[in-house]
Each structure stands twice: as C-alpha cells, then as structure tokens.
N, C-alpha and C positions, 0 to 999 in steps of 0.2 A: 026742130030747134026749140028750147027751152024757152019760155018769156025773160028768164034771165037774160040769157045772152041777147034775147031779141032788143030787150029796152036797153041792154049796155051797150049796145051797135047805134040803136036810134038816139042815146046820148050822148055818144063820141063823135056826132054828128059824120062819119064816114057816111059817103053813100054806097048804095048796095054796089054800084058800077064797079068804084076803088076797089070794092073788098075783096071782089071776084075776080079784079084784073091782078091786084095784090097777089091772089093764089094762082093766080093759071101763070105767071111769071114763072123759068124756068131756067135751073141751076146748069151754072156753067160746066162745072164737072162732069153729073152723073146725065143730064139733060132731063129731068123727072121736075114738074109741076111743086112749086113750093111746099101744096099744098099734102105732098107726100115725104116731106121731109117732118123729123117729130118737133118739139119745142125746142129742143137743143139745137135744131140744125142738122140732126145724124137724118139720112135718108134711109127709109124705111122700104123703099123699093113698088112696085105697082100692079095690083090683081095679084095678090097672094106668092108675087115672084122676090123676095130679096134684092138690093140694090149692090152690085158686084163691084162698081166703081170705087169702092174703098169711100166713099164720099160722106167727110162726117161734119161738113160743115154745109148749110145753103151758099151757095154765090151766086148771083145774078145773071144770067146771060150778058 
C-alpha cells in the first residue's frame, strides 16, 4: 500500500476493521466480495474467472 493511500485511510479516520468488513460485504446478485467488483460497480469476477452473472452493478446482500 502506498503512503498515500495509507495516510488518506488514517485521515478519514475509518478504521482498518470497517474498511475490511466494508470489502468482504457481498453482492446480492453475483455473490462475489465487494471487493472484486471494479469502481463502477461492474463485477470483475474472482482468480482470473470472469463474473457470468451479468452483474454490473454491487448490491449488498
């Protein structure tokens, strides 16, 4: 992780906990970790496999 990002994390005062529980949340649709969906929301699928569920947006469980 970059110092960038690392002191823009420690001044959004998130803590590390959130940020992880943040990503490991998991889309209602495709059922794939936030954290493999891209900025847009389109899911990018998981270990080099494509995401088949059509899923272009994150929804929450």
């Amino acid at each position: 992780m970059t110092d960038k990002i690392q002191k823009e994390i420690k001044e959004s005062k998130i803590s590390m906990e959130d940020l992880i529980m943040h990503f490991r949340e998991k889309c209602s649709v495709c059922g794939h970790h936030r954290i493999m969906h891209d900025s847009f929301g389109k899911c990018e699928g998981v270990m080099n496999k494509p995401c088949t569920s059509g899923c272009d947006e994150f929804n929450p469980e």
